[in-house]
N, C-alpha and C positions, 0 to 999 in steps of 0.2 A: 970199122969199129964204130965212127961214129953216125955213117947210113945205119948201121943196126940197132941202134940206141934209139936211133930217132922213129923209125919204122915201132919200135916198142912202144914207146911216149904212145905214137897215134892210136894203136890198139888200145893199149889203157885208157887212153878217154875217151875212142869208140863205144869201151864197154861200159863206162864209167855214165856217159849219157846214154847207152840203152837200158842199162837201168836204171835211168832216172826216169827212160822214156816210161818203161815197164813201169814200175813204180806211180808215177802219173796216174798209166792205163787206169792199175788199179785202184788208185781213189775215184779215179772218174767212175770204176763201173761198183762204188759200194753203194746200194739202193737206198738207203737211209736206216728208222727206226719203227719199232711197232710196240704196242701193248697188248696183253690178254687177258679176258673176264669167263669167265664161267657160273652158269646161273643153274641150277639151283649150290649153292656151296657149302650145304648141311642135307643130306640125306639118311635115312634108319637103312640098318643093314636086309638086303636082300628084296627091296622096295624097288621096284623101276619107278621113273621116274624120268620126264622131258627134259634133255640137257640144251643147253647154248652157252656155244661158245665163241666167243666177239673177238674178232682181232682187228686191232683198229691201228692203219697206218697212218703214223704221227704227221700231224701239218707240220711244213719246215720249208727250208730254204727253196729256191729254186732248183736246188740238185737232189730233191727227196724225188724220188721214182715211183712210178704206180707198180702195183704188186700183180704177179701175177700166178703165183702156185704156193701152196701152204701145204704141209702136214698136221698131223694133228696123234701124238701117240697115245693109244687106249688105255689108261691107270691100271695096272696091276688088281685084278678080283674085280673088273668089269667086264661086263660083254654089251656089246653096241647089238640093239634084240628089233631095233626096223631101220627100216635106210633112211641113210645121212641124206638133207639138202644145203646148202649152203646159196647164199646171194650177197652181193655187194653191192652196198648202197650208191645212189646218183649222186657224185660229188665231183666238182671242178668239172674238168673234161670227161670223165666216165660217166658212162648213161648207166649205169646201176643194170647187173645181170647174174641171173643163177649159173653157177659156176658147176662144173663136174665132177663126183664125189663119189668113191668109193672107198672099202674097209679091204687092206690088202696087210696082211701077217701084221695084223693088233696097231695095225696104223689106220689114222682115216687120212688119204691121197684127195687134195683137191687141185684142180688146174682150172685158170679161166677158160673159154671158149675161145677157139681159136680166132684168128680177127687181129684187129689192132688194138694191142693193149693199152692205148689212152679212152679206147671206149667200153671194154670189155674187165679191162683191170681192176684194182680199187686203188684209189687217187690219194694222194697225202690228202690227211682228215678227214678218211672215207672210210665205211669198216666193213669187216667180210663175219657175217651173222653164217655158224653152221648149227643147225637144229638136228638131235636125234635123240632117240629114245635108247638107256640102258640100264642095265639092273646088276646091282654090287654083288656077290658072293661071298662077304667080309664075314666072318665068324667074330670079327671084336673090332672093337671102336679105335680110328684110324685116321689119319691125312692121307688123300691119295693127291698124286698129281699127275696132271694131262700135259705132258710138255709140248709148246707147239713153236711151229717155225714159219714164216713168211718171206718166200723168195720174187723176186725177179729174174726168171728164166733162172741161170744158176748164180746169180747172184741172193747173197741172206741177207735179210736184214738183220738191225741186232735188238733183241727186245730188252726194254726198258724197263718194265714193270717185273713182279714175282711171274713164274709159270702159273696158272689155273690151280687151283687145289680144291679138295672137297672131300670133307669130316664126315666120314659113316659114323653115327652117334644112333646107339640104341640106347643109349640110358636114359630113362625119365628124369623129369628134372624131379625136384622135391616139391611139396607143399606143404603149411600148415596152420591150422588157427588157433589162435592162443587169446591168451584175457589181454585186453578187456572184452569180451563178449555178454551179451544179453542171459539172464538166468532162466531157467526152464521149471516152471512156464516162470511166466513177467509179467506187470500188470504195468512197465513201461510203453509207451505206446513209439518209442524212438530205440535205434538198435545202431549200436559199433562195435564190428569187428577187425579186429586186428591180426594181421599173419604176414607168416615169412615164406619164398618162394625161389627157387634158383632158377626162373626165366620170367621171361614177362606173362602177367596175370592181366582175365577176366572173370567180372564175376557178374552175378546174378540173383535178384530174389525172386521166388516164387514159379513161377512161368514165366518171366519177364524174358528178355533176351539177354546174353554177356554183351558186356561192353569193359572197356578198357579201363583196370582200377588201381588207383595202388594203398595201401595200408598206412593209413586206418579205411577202411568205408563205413558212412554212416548213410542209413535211412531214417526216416522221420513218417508222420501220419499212419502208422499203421493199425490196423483194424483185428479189431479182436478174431481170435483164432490162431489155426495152425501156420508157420511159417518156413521156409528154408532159404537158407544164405550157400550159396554153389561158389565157390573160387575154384578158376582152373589155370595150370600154366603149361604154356607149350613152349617150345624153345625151336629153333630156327629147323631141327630135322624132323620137327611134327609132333615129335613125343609129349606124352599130356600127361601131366596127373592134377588128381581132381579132390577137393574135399567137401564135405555140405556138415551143417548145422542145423537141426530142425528143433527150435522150440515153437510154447505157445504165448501169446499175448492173452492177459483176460483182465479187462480192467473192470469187469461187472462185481459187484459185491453180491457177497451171498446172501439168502434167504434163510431166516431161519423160523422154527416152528416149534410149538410147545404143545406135545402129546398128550399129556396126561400130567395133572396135578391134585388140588386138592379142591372138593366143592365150595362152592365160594361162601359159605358160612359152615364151621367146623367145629367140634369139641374137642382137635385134636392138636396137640404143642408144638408136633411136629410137623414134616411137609416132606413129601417126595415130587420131584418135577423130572420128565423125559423129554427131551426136545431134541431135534436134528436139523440138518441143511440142507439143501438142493443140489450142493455141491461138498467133496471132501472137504470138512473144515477143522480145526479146533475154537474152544470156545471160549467165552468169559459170561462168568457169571456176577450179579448183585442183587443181595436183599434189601428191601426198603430204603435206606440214602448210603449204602455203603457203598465203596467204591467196585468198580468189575475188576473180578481175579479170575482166573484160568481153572477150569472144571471139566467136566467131561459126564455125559448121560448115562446113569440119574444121578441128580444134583442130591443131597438131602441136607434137611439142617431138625435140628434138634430144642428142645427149653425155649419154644418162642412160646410170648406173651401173649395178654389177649387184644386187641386190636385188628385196626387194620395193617394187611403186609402187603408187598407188592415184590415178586420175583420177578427181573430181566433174564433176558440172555439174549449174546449177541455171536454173531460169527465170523472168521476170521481165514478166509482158506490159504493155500498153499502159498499165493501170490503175495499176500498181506492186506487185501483188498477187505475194509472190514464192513459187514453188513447191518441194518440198521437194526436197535434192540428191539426184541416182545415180549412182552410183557404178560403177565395173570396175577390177577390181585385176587384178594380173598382174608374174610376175616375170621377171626377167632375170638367162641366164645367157651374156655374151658369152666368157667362159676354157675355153679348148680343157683337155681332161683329157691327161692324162699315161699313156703308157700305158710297164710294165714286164713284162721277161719274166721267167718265172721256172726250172721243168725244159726243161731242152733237151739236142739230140743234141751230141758232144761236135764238137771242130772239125774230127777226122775220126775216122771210123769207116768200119766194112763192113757197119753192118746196113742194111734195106734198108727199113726203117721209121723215122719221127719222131713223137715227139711236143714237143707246146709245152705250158705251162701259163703265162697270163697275167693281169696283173692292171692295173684305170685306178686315179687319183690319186681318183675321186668314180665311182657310180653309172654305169653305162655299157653300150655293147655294144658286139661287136666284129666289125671286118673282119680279114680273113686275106689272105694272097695266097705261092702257093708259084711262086719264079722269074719268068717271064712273064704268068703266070694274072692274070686283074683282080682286086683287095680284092671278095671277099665274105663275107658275114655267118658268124659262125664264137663258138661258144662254146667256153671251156677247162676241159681242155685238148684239145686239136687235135688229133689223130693223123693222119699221113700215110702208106699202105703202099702197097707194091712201087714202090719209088721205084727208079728208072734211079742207077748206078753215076756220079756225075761229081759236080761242084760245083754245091751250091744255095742259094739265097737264102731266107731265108722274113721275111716281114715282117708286123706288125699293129699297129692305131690302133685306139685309144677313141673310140665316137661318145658324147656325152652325150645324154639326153631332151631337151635346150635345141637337137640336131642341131649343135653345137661337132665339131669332129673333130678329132684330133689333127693335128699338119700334121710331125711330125718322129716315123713310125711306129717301132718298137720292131722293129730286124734282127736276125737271124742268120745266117751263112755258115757252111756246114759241108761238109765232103766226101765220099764215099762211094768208100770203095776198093777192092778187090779185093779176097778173101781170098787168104791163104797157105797153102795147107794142106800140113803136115809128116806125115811120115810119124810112126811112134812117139809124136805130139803128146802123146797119151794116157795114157803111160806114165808122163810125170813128173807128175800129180796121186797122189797116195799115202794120203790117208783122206781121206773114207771109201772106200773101194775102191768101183767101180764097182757099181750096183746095191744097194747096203747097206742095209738096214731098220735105221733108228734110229729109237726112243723119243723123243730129246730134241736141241735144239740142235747138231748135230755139231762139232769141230775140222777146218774144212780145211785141208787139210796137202798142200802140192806140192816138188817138188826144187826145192833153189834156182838163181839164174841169176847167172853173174860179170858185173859189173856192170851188174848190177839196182838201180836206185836205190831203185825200189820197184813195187809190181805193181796190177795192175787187176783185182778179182775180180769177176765179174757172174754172179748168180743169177736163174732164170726158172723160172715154175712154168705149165707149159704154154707159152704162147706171151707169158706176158708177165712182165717184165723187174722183178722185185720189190727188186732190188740191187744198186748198185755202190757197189764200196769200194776204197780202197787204201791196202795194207797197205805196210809198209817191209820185212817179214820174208817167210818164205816157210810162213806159216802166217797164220789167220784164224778166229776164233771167231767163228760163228753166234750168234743170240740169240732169244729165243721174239718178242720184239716190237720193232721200230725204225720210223725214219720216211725212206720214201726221195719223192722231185719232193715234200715235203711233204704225203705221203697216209702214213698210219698203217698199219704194215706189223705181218703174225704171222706163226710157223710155223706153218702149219695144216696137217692130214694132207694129206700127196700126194706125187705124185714131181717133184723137182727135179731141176734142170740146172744145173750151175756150169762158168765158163771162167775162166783165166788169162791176163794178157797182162803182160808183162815190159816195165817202162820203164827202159830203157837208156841211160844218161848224163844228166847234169845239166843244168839252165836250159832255156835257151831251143835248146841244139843236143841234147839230148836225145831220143827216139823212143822210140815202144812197139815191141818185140820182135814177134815171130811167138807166134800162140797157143800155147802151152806145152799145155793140152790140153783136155777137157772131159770131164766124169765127170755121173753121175746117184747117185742116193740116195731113196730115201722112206722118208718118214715117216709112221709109223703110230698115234702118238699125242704127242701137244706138250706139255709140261709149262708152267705156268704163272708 
């Protein structure tokens, strides 16, 4: 009984330190630990694309083991599309070498090369890079994952990190620009925009290149013209969306022009002006000192006075850039002139000639008109000869430069009568006796006439009419210089004509007598 007991005892702790022995084995043969990365780890669905996938055996104690065969299983809606290589970097005692790779039922198999796996392995803090090329099948956006393993002959290690994963993402991200933004067009010559985006952004103006930005961006110095502001965001599996913004800068002011107005002296109260820009604008306008108001082509105005006036206008385009005023000045004269007469034929006579001398209230020219004839153009003073024997009208009006005309002409009526010719007429003139050469001024001297109120002397030198005088008496002294119709009169050498005519009773029933007579005389030198 108790050899049997004891024979048990030994057995139980035979087996009790073979499994410790066991037990031991296996800690001594657990290789250690590993990580795994996977590059690229955002791909678009049905894209190929170069994959790497990095297993890196963890540095550690002196009992971390160099590795020497991995798996690698192919993610669900991949297909590995050229051959796998795999290499394991030079670390510690391994000389760093491409390892043996193949894709066996959606797995990729790698084994070191046969040899000594301290040379050929990969070493704590050594890693086993495998490169291939594959392309997803994914119909919707997804995590996939590559679980992988790294042994030591059949020893595993145990990985530390997550398995490999990688996001099939076909969605764009978003983008968008919002205010503050530059207005279209601008006459700012600095620009910021502002937007929001669900990955990282580049943007760009013009032709420039993207570079990396984030919101707000501002540019500054910009040059008149066209522009465009490009933001774009991509996100880690490639996808892009893009926005642009194209206004203009115009910091130029416009031009503006005045087509047609009024000539620059006018008879008329009103005014029309048409003016435009170089560019789309609106406008403001101002008369003479009032302030600019907003108008539009053609401007008019109405009841202006006469003077000077002075029309602006300025322009104002889309940008608010406002262009310098132009102006057209011009005056008005809407006051007819005045017109007076001044030498005229008496209200009857027998000569058979007129003259007029007239004068306007301002600057002027004139129309004439004798009896029926129509007003035409006629400077003073006017002479009319060999006029018909009857009654005549003669009338004139002041035109002004402004084309005003007089509207209530300056008349005369006069008659033209018969002469009387008397016999003896001649007799009653008495010095200078007829033909007489005088030196100087002469005394004319005629018989007088019973009721004579007073007489009408008229001298002519040639054919034209140098005098008329009336005396009360029946004499009249000459003079070397006077002024007759307002022209400055002399004695100058020559022969003259003098007549008499007697006016006989007082007021208004009074009349001139019959020519008393007419005489000659010259004169051969004038005294001073």
């Amino acid at each position: 009984m108790a050899a049997g007991s004891a024979r048990r005892l030994r057995l139980l702790v035979l087996a009790v330190l073979a499994c410790l022995l066991l037990a031991s084995g296996a800690a001594a043969a657990d290789p250690g630990e590993f990580s795994a990365t996977i590059s690229p780890t955002d791909v678009r669905p049905s894209t190929p694309a170069i994959y790497t996938i990095t297993l890196a055996n963890s540095p550690g104690p002196a009992s971390q083991k160099e590795a020497t065969r991995a798996t690698i299983e192919i993610a669900p809606e991949f297909v590995v599309t050229s051959g796998v290589t795999a290499t394991a970097s030079k670390t510690g005692t391994c000389s760093g070498s491409p390892w043996n790779a193949a894709v066996v039922a959606g797995t990729i198999e790698l084994q070191a090369p046969t040899g000594n796996p301290s040379l050929t392995g990969v070493c704590p803090g050594g890693t086993l890079a495998v490169v291939f090329s594959a392309t997803n099948s994914a119909s919707t956006d997804g995590l996939h994952t590559w679980p992988t393993r790294l042994f030591r002959d059949a020893a595993e290690f145990v990985l530390t990190s997550g398995q490999p994963t990688v996001q099939v993402d076909g969605t764009p991200p978003t983008v968008s620009i919002s205010n503050p933004k530059p207005s279209n067009p601008s006459n700012a010559r600095s620009a910021t925009f502002t937007f929001t985006a669900s990955a990282p952004t580049q943007c760009k103006l013009d032709a420039g290149l993207f570079a990396p930005c984030a919101s707000p961006a501002n540019y500054t110095n910009l040059s008149d013209g066209p522009h465009t502001f490009t933001v774009i965001a991509a996100d880690a599996a490639g996808n892009t969306a893009q926005e642009n913004y194209t206004w203009t800068v115009e910091t130029g002011p416009p031009s503006a022009a005045v087509s047609s107005g009024p000539p620059a002296l006018t008879n008329s109260r009103s005014a029309t002006f048409a003016f435009s820009a170089d560019e789309p604008s609106r406008f403001e306008c101002r008369l003479d000192g009032g302030s600019f108001l907003p108008c539009s082509s053609p401007a008019s105005y109405q009841g202006l006075g006469d003077g000077g006036h002075t029309f602006s206008i300025r322009p104002i385009d889309a940008v608010g850039n406002v262009g310098a005023a132009n102006s057209r000045s011009w005056r008005i004269d809407a006051t007819a002139p005045e017109t007076t007469l001044g030498a005229r034929p008496r209200s009857r006579t027998t000569a058979l000639s007129a003259s007029f001398t007239f004068s306007a209230s301002e600057q002027a020219a004139f129309q004439c008109k004798l009896d029926a004839s129509g007003f035409a153009p006629c400077t003073s003073p006017k002479t009319y000869a060999r006029i018909r024997r009857s009654a005549h009208t003669f009338q004139v009006r002041a035109v002004d430069a402004a084309g005003n005309v007089d509207p209530t002409p300056a008349v005369l009526r006069w008659t033209i009568a018969a002469v009387t010719r008397r016999t003896k007429a001649s007799s009653a003139l008495l010095a200078p006796r007829a033909g007489a050469r005088v030196t100087g001024a002469p005394l004319l001297v005629w018989r007088p006439v019973a009721r004579a109120s007073y007489y009408n002397v008229q001298v002519f030198r040639g054919k034209t009419k140098v005098l008329s005088a009336w005396p009360t008496r029946a004499r009249f002294r000459l003079r070397a210089r006077w002024t007759y119709l307002g022209r400055q009169q002399r004695l100058a050498p020559g022969t003259y004509r003098w007549f008499i005519w007697p006016r006989l009773g007082r007021g208004a029933k009074g009349r001139y007598g019959a020519l008393l007579g007419q005489s000659t005389f010259t004169v051969t030198a004038a005294r001073r």
